[in-house]
C-alpha positions as CSV (number, residue, x, y, z in Angstrom):
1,X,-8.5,-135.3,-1.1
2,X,-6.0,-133.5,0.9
3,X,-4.3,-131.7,-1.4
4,X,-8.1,-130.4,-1.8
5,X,-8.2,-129.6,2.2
6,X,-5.2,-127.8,1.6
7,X,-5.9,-125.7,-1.3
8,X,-9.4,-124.8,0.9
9,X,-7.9,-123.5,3.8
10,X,-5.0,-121.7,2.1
11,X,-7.8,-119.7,0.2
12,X,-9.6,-119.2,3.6
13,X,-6.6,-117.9,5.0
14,X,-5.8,-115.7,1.8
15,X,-9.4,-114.1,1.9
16,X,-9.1,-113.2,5.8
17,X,-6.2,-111.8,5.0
18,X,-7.7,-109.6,2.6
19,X,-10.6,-108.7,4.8
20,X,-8.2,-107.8,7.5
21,X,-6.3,-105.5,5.2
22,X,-9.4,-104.1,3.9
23,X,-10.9,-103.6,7.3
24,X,-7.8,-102.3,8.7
25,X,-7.3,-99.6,5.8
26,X,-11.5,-98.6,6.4
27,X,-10.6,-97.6,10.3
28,X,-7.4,-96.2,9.6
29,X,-8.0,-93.8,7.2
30,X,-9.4,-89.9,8.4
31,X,-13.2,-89.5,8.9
32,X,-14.9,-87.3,6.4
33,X,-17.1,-85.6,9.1
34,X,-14.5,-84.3,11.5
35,X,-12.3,-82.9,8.5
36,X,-15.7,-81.4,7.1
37,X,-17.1,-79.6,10.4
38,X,-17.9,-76.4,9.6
39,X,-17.2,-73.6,12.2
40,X,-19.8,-72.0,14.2
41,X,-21.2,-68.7,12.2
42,X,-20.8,-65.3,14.3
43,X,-23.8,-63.9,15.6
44,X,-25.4,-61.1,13.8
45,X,-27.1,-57.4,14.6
46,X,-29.0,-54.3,13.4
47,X,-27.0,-51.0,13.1
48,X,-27.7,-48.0,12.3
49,X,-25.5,-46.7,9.6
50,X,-25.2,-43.6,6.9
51,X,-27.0,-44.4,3.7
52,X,-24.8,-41.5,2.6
53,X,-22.2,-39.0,3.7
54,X,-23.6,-36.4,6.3
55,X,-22.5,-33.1,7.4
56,X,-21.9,-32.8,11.2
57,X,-24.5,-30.2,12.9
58,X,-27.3,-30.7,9.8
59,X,-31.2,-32.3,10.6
60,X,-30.5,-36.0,9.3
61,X,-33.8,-37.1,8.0
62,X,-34.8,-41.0,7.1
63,X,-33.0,-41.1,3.6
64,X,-29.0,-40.0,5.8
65,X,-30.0,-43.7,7.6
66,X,-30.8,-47.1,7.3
67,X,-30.7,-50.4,9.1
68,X,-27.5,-53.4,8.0
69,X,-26.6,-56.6,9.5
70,X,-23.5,-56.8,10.8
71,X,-21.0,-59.4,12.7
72,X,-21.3,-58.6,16.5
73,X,-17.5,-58.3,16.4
74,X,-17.8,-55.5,14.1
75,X,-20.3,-53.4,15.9
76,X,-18.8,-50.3,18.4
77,X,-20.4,-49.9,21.1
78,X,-22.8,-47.4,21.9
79,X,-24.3,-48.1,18.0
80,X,-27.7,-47.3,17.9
81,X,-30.3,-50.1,16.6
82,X,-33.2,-47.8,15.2
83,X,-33.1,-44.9,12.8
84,X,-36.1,-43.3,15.0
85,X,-33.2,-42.0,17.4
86,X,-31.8,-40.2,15.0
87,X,-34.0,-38.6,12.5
88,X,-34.9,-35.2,13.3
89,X,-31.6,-34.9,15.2
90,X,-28.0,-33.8,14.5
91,X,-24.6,-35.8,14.5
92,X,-22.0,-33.4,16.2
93,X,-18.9,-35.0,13.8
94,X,-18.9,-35.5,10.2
95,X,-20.4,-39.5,8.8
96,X,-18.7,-41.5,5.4
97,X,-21.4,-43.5,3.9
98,X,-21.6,-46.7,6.0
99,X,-20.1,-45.5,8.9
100,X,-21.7,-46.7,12.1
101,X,-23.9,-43.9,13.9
102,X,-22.3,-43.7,17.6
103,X,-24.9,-42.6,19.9
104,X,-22.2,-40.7,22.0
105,X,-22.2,-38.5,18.6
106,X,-26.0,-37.5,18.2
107,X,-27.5,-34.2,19.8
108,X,-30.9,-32.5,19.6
109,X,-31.0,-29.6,17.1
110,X,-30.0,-26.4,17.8
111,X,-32.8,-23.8,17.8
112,X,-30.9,-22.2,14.7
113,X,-31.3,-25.3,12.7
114,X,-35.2,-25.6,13.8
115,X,-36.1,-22.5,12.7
116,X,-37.4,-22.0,8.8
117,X,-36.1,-19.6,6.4
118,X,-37.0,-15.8,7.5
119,X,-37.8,-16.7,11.1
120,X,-36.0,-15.3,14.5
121,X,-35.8,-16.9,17.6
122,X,-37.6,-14.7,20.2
123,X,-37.2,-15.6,24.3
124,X,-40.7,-15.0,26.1
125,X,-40.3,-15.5,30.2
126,X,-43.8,-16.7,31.4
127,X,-45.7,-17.2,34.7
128,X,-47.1,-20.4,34.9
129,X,-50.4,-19.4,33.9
130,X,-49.1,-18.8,30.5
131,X,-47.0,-22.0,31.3
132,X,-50.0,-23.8,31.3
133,X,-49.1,-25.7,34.6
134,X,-46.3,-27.1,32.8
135,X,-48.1,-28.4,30.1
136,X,-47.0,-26.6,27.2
137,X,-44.6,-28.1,25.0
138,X,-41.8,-27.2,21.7
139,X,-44.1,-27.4,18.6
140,X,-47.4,-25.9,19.9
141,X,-48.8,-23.1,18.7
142,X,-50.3,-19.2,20.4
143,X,-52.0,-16.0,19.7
144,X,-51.0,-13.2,22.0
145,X,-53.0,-11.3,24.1
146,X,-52.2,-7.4,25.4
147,X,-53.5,-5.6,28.1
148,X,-52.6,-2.1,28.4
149,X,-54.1,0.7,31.2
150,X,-54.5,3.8,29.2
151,X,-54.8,7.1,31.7
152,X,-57.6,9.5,29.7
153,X,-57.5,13.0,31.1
154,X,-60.4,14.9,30.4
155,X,-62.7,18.1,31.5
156,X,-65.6,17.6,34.3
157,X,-68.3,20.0,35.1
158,X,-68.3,20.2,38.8
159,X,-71.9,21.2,41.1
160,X,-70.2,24.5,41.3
161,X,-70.4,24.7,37.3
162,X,-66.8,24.7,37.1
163,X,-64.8,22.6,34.8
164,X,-62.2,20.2,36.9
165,X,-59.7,18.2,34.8
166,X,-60.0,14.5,35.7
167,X,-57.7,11.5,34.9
168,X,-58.9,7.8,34.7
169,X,-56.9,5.0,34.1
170,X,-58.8,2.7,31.2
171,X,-57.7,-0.9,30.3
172,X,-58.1,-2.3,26.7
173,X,-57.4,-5.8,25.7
174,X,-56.7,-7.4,22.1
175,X,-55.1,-10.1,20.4
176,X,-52.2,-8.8,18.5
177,X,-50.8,-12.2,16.6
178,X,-52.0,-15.1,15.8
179,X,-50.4,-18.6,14.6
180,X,-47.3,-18.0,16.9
181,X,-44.6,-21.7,17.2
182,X,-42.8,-22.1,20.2
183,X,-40.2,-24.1,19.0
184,X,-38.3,-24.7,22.7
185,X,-39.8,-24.6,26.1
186,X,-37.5,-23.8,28.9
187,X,-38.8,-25.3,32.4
188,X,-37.1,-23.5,35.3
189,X,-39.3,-24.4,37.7
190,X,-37.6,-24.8,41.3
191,X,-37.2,-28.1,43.0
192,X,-40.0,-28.7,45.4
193,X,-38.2,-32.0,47.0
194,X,-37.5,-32.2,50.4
195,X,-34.2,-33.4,50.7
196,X,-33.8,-33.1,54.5
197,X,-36.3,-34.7,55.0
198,X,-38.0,-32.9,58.0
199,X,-41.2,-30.9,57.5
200,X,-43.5,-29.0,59.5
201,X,-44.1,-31.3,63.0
202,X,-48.2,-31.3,63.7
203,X,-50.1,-31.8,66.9
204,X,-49.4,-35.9,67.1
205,X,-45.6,-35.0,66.9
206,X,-44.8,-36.8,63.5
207,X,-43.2,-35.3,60.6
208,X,-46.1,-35.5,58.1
209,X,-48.6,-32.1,58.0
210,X,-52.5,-32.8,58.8
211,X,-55.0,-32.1,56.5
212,X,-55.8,-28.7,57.3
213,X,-52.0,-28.1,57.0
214,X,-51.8,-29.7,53.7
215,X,-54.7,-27.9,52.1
216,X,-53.1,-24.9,53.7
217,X,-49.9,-25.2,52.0
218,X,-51.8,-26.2,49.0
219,X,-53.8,-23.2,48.7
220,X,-50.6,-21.3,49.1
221,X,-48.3,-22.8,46.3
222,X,-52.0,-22.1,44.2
223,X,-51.5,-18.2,44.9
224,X,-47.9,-18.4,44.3
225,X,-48.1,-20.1,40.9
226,X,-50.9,-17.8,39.4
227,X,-51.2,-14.9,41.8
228,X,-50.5,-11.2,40.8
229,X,-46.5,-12.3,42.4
230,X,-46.2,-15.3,40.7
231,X,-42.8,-15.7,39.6
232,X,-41.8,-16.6,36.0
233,X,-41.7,-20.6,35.9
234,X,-40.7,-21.0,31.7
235,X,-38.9,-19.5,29.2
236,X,-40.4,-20.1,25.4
237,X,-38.5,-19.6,22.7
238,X,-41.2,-18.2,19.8
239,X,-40.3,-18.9,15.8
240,X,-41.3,-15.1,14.7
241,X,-40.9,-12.6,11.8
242,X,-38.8,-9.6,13.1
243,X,-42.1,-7.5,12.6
244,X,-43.5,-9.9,15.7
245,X,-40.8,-9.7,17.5
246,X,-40.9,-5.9,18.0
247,X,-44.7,-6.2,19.1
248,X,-43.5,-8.7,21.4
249,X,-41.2,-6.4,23.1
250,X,-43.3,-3.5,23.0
251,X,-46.4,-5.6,24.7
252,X,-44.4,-6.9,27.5
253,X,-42.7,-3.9,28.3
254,X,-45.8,-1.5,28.3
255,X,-48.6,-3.9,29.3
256,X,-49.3,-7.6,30.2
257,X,-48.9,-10.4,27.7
258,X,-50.6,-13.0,28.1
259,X,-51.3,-16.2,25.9
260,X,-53.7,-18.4,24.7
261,X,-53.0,-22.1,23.0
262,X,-54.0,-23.5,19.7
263,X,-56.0,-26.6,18.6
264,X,-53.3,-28.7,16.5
265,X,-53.3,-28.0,12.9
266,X,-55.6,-25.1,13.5
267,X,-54.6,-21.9,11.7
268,X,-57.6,-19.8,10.7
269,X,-56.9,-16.2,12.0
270,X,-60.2,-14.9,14.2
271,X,-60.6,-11.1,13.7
272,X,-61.4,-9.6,17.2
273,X,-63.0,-6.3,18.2
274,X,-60.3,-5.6,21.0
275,X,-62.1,-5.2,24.6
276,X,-62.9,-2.0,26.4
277,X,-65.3,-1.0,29.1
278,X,-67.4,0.6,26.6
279,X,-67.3,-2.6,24.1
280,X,-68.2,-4.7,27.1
281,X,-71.3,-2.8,28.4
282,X,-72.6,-1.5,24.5
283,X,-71.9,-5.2,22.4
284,X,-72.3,-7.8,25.8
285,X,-74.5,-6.2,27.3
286,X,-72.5,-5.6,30.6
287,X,-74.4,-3.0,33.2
288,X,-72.7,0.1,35.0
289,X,-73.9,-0.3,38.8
290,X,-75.7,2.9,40.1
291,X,-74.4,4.6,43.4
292,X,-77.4,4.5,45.6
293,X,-78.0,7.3,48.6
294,X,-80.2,6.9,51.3
């Protein structure tokens, strides 16, 4: 009976033996989930890069670009994030196919590259009633208007009976071309800020102009804008054959040129009579006012 007792508890002690060991092997050895921690991924962007190799100072259109992922820690900085800033515009270095497009590296075109095969660039200065108060911009479309004062000289018979010679000067207007692109409008419009600040001092004594004075000085820039003095306030650059160009010249420098806009996408060509006083007073019907003596 107790060599039984014995035997018992030296199998007891054997087993928590074992179980010790056992445990004691289970905490020591490395845990699987800090040996198996993956690493934090780097976060990722849109860039703009060359779907192909481009030629520095060419139009890049949507097929020289496209949109990649890539590792923040890859991207140089200024990279631009959307092919709209881009197309239609011109990298000033030479790209390698995947090269990222640096924004410090992109430029509007050059009026050589905007113009089509066959076309000259032509500079008109205009007042700003041809400037449209401003409004005008690259891409719209003119005809061209001249005005020219023709001085007729002819033979009058005078109450006497005698023949007197008499010059007249005559105006004539007509359109001369249609369908004309400006392809670059030139503001130079002055700066109308008041940087010291001070202005004209009214009745009360403050600094800002009454009414009367503001409708004044209103009035006046109105005159100076689009009077006969108004001073040239754009330059447009006109996409024109060489044949337009010389009517241009000849216009502007023996008459007045003036302009009138296009409807988008409109291109029919409206044959005109040209304008005299005799076309205005036979076809609309204008009447010559009598000289009445009491």
């Amino acid at each position: 009976m107790r060599r039984g007792r014995s035997t018992m508890l030296l199998l007891g002690v054997i087993f928590a033996l074992l179980a010790f060991v056992v445990l004691y092997l289970a905490l020591s050895r490395p845990s699987d989930a800090v040996t198996q921690v993956e690493p934090t991924p780097v976060p990722k962007a849109q860039v703009v890069v060359a779907a192909r190799d481009i030629k520095g100072f060419t139009p890049i259109t949507a097929d020289d670009v496209t949109i990649k992922d890539m590792e923040v820690t890859q991207i140089m900085t200024p990279t631009l994030t959307s092919g709209q800033m881009v197309i239609g515009k011109m990298v000033t270095r030479d790209y390698k196919v995947n090269d990222q497009i640096i924004a410090t590296d992109v430029a509007d075109l050059g009026i050589s590259q905007i113009l089509a095969k066959g076309q000259k660039a032509f500079v008109l200065p205009v007042k700003e009633v041809d400037n449209f108060g401003g409004q005008i911009v690259d891409g719209d479309v003119v005809d061209v208007l001249w005005t020219r004062t023709f001085e007729l000289t002819t033979l009058l018979v005078g109450p006497d009976g005698k023949p007197s010679q008499v010059t007249k000067p005559l105006p004539s207007t007509k359109k001369v071309l249609d369908n004309i692109k400006i392809v670059r409008v030139i503001q130079l419009r002055p700066s109308t800020s008041n940087k010291s600040g001070s202005g004209p001092v009214n009745s009360n004594g403050g600094q800002q102009p009454s009414d009367q004075q503001a409708q004044a000085a209103a009035q006046q820039a109105a005159q100076a804008a689009y009077g006969p003095d108004a001073l040239v306030t754009a330059a447009l650059v006109l996409s024109v054959t060489d044949q337009q160009a010389e009517v241009i010249k000849y216009a502007r420098e023996t008459g007045v040129v003036d302009l009138t806009l296009r409807a988008r996408d409109d291109t029919d060509v409206e044959r005109t009579t040209g304008i005299t006083d005799k076309i205005m007073v036979e076809d609309y019907g204008v009447q010559i006012p009598e000289l009445i003596v009491k």
